[in-house]
C-alpha positions as CSV (number, residue, x, y, z in Angstrom):
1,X,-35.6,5.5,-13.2
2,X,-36.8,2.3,-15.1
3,X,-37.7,0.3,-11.6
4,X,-41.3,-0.6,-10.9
5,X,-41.5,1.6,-7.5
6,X,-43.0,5.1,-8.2
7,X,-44.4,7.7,-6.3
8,X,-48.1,7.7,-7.5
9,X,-48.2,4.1,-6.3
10,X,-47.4,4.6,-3.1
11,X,-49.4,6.4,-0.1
12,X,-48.5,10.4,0.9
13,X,-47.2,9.8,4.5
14,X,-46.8,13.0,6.1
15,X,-44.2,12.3,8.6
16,X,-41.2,9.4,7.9
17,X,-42.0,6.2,9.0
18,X,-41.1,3.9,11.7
19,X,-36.9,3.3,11.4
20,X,-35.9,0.1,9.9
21,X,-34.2,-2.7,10.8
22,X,-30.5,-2.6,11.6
23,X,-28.5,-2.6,8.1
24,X,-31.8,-2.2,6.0
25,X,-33.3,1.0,4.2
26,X,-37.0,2.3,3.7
27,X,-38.0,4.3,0.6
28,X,-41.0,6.5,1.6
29,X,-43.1,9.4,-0.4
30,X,-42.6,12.9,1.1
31,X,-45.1,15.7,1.1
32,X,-42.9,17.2,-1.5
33,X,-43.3,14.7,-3.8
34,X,-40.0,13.3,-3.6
35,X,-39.1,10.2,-3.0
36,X,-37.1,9.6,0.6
37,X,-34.8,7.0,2.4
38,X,-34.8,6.7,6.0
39,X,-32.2,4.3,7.5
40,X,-32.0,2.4,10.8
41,X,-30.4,5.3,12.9
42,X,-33.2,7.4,11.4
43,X,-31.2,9.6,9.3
44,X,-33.2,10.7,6.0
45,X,-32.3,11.2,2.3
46,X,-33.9,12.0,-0.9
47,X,-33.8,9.2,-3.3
48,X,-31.6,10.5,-6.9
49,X,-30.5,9.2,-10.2
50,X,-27.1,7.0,-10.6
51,X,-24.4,9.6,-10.4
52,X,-21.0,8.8,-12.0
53,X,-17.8,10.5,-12.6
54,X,-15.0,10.2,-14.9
55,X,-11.9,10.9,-15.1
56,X,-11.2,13.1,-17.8
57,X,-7.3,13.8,-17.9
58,X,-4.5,11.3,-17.1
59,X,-3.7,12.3,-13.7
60,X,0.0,11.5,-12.2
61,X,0.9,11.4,-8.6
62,X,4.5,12.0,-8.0
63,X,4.8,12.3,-4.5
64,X,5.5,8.9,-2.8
65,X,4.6,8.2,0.5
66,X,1.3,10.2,0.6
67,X,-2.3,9.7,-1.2
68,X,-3.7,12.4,-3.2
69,X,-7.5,12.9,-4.3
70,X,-8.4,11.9,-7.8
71,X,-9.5,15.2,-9.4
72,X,-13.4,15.1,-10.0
73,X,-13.7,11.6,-8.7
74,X,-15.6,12.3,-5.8
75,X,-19.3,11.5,-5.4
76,X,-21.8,13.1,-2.7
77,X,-24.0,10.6,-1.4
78,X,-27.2,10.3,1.4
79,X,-27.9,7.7,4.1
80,X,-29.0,4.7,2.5
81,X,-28.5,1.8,0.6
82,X,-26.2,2.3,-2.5
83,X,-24.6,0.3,-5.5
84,X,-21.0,1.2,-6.0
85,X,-19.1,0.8,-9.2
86,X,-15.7,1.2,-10.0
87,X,-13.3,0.8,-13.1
88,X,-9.7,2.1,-12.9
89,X,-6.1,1.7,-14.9
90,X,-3.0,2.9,-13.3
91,X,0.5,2.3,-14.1
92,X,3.2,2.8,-12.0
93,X,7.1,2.9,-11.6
94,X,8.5,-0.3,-11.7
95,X,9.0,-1.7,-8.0
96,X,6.4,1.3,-6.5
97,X,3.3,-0.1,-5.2
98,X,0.0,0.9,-7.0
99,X,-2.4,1.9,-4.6
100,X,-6.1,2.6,-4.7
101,X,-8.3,3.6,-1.7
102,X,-11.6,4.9,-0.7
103,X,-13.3,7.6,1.5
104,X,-16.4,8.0,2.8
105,X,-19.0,8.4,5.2
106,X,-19.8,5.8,8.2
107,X,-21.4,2.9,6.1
108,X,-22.5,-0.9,6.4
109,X,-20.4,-2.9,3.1
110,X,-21.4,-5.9,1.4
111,X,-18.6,-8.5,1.1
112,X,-16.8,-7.0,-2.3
113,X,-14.7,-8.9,-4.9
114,X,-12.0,-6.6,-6.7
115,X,-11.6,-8.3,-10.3
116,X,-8.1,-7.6,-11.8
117,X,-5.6,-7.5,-14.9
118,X,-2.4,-7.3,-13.6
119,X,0.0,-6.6,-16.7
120,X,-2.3,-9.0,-18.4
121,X,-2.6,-11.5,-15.9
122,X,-6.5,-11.7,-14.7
123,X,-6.4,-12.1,-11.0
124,X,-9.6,-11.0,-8.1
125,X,-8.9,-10.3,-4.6
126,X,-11.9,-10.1,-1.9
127,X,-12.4,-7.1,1.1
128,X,-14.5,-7.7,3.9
129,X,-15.9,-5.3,6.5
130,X,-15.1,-1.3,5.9
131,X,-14.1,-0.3,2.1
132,X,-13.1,2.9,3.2
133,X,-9.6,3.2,3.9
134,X,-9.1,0.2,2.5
135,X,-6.5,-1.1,-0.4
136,X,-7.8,-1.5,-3.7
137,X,-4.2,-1.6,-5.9
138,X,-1.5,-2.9,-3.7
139,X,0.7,-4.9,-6.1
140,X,4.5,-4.2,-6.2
141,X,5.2,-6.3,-9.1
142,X,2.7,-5.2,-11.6
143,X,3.4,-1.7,-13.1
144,X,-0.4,-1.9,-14.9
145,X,-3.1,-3.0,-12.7
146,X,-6.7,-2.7,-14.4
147,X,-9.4,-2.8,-11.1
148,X,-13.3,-2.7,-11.4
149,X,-15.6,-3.5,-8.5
150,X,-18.9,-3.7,-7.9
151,X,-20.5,-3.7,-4.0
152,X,-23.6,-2.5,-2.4
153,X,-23.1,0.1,0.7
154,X,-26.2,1.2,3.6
155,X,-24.2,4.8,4.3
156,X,-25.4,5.9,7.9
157,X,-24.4,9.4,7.4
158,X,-24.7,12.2,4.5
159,X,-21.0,12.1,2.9
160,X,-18.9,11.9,-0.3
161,X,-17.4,8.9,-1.7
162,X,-14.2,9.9,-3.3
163,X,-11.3,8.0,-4.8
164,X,-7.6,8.3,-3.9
165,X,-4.6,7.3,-5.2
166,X,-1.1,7.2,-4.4
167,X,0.9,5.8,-1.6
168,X,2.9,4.4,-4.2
169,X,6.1,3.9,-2.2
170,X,8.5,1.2,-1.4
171,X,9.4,0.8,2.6
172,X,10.3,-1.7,4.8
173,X,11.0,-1.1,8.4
174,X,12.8,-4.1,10.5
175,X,13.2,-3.9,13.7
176,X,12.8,-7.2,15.0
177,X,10.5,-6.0,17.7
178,X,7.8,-8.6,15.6
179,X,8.2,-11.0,12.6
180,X,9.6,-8.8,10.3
181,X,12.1,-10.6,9.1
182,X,10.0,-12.1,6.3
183,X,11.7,-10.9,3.2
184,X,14.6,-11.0,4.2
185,X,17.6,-14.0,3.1
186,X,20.7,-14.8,4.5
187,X,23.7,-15.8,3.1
188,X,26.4,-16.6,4.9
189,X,25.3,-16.5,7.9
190,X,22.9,-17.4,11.4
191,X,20.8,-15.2,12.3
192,X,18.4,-15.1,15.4
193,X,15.1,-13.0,14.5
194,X,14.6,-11.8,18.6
195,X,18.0,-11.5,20.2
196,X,17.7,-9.5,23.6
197,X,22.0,-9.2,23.7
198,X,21.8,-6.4,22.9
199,X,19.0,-3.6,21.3
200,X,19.3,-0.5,19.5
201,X,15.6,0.6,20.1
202,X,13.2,-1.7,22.1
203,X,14.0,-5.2,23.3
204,X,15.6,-7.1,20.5
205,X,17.7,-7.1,17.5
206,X,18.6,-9.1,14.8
207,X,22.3,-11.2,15.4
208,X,24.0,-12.2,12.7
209,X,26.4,-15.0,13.5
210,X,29.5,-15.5,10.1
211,X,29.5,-18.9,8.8
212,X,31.7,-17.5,5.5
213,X,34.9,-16.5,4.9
214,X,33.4,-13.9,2.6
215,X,30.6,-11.9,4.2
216,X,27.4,-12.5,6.3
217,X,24.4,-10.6,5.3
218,X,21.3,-10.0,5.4
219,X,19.4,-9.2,1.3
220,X,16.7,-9.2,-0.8
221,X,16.1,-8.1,-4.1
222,X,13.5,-5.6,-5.9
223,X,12.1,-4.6,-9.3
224,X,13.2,-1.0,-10.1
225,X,13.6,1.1,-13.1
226,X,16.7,4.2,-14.1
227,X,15.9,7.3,-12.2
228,X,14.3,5.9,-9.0
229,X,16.1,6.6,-5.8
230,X,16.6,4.3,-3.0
231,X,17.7,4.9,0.7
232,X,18.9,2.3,2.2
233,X,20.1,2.1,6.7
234,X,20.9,0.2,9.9
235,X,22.6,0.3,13.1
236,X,25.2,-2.0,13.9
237,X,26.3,-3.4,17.0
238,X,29.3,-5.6,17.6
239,X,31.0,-5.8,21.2
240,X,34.6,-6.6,19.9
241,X,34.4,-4.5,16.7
242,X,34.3,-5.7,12.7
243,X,36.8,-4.3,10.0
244,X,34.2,-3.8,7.6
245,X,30.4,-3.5,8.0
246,X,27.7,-1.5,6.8
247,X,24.9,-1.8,3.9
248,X,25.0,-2.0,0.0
249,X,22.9,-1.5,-2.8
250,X,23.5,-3.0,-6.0
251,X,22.0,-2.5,-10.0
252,X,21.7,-5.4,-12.6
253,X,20.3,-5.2,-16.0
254,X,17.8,-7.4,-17.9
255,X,20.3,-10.1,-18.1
256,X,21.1,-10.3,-14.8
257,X,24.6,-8.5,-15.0
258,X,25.7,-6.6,-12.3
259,X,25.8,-2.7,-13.5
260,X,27.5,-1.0,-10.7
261,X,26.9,-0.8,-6.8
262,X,27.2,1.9,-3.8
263,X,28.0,1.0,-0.1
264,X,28.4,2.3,3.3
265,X,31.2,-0.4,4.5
266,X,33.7,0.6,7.2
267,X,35.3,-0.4,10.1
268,X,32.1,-1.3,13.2
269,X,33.6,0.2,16.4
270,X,33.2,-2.3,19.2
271,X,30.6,-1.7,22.0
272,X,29.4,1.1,20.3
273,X,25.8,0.7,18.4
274,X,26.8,2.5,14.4
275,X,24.5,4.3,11.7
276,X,25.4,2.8,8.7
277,X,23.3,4.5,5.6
278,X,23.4,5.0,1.7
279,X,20.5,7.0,-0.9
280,X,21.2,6.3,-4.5
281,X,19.5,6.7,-7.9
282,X,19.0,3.8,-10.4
283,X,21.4,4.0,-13.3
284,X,20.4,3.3,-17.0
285,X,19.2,0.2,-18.2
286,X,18.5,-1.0,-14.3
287,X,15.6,-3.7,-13.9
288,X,16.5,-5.0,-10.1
289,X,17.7,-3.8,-7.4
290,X,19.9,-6.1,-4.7
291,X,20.6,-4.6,-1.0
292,X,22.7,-6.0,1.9
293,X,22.8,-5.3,5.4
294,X,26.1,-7.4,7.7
295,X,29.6,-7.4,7.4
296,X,31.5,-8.2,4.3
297,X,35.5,-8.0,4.1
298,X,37.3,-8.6,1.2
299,X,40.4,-10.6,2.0
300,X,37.9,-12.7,4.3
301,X,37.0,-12.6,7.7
302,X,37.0,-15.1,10.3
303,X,34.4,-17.5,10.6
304,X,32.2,-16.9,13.7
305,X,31.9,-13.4,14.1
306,X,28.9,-11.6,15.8
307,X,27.1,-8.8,14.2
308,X,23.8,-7.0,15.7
309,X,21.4,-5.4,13.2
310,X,18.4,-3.1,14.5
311,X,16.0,-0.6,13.1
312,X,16.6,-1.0,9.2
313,X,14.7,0.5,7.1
314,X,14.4,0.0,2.6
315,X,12.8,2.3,1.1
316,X,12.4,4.3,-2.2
317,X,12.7,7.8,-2.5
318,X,11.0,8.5,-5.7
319,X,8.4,7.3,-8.6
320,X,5.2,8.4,-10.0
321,X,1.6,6.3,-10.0
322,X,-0.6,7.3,-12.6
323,X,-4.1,6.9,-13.3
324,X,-5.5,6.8,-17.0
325,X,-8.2,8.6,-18.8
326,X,-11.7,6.8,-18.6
327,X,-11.6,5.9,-14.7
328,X,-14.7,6.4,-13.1
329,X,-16.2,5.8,-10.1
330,X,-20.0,5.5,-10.0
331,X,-22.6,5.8,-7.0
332,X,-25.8,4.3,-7.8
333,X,-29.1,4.9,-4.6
334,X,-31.3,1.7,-4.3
């Protein structure tokens, strides 16, 4: 194993030791001749070689919205004190989010630095506490992430560390329930984050008070490519009505040229809370997306008028993550 610990040098016990400390690991000579780990809760192990896996085909995930197990990636492991490496390339659709997780069994993590090369840019993030569960790719503006980590882990418990991937979807709910307003802008327009008027669901909404002649809106833009669809819906509220209201989702090109558009924009009945919703797919030669949630009337509306907007919810409806050849996740017993 090329370390200076060996069996011969160490005394046949014929029962485990004593448990350690909390968070530490003893290696102890079995009767078998093996070489053991006993960890704090008193759970044993036999001491093995590094074991690493690699991935040996490109593997896509096309299902958005779920996480999928990396084919092969997946390495069994005993209580005690482990090195963990990790080195991973995925590319995904444009305006998807890349995501990279763990599981694994109860464990004790060292504070772990995930050094990156986002579409060429190097960048490092740090995870403290659990790894499991947790986020290793989470980037919505890079469409090639390269990840590699390197941590130590005490597992508790006999498990498998395996590597997932997926998730890769765009959604954002806003109900206004919390701050989660955040990305969106206005234009046009007032708006009060926590209303309690009036509510679709829960206690508040969002109200959107006209300051244009043109429209007053909530938007926000987002990378996309051709071929992704996106969903887009609200309720309305307003109690005296709106001639024209709804969402809208509109495509520009690399220049920043508007390509074409789809809405849901009709007359808001008054006192009466409205679904308003659209699902389109990305035409050719589409780099950004642009969607609008308010009111917006052509020959102009008066200055002034109310708008409530509840439960809204962006999201993308297709894409694929993908996770090259050569990834490999490696599980090393100290």
């Amino acid at each position: 194993m090329g370390r200076h610990l060996s069996v011969p040098r160490l005394p046949v016990l014929a029962s485990p030791p004593e448990p350690p400390a909390a968070g530490e690991v003893v290696l102890f000579p079995a009767p078998d001749g093996t070489l053991r780990q006993l960890t704090a809760a008193g759970q044993e192990g036999r001491f093995s070689a590094a074991f690493r896996k690699t991935l040996a085909n490109d593997f896509v995930h096309g299902q958005p919205g779920t996480w999928a197990a990396l084919p092969g990636l997946a390495v069994p492991v005993q209580p005690g004190l482990h090195r963990l490496n990790l080195l991973t390339e995925t590319i995904s659709t444009r305006g998807l989010i890349t995501d990279l997780g763990f599981t694994g069994p109860a464990a004790v993590f060292a504070t772990t630095e995930v050094v990156t090369l986002q579409d060429g840019t190097p960048g490092s993030r740090t995870l403290y506490g659990d790894l499991w569960d947790a986020t290793v790719h989470d980037w919505t503006t890079a469409t090639e992430s390269i990840g590699g980590l390197d941590t130590m882990f005490l597992a508790l418990e006999p498990g498998t560390v395996a590597l997932w991937v997926g998730k890769g979807t765009f959604r954002r709910e806003t109900t206004f329930e919390n701050d989660d307003t955040l990305y969106w802008q206005i234009n046009g327009a007032d708006l009060d984050t926590a209303s309690t008027d009036f509510a679709h669901a829960g206690e508040r909404s969002g109200k959107l008070a006209a300051l244009s002649e043109e429209r007053a809106v909530l938007f926000d833009w987002n990378g996309t490519e051709p071929g992704i669809g996106w969903r887009l819906e609200a309720w309305l509220y307003s109690p005296t009505g709106h001639p024209r209201a709804g969402v809208g989702l509109s495509w520009y090109d690399a220049q920043g040229n508007r390509i074409d558009g789809v809405s849901d924009l009709r007359p808001l009945p008054a006192g009466s809370w409205t679904h308003y919703s659209i699902e389109a797919v990305a035409p050719a030669d589409t780099i950004e997306l642009y969607a609008q949630i308010g009111m917006e009337v052509a020959d102009g509306h008066a200055a002034g008028g109310v708008v409530y907007v509840d439960d809204c919810v962006w999201s993308s409806t297709g894409g694929t993550v993908r996770v090259n050849t050569g990834a490999y996740l490696q599980v090393t017993p100290i």
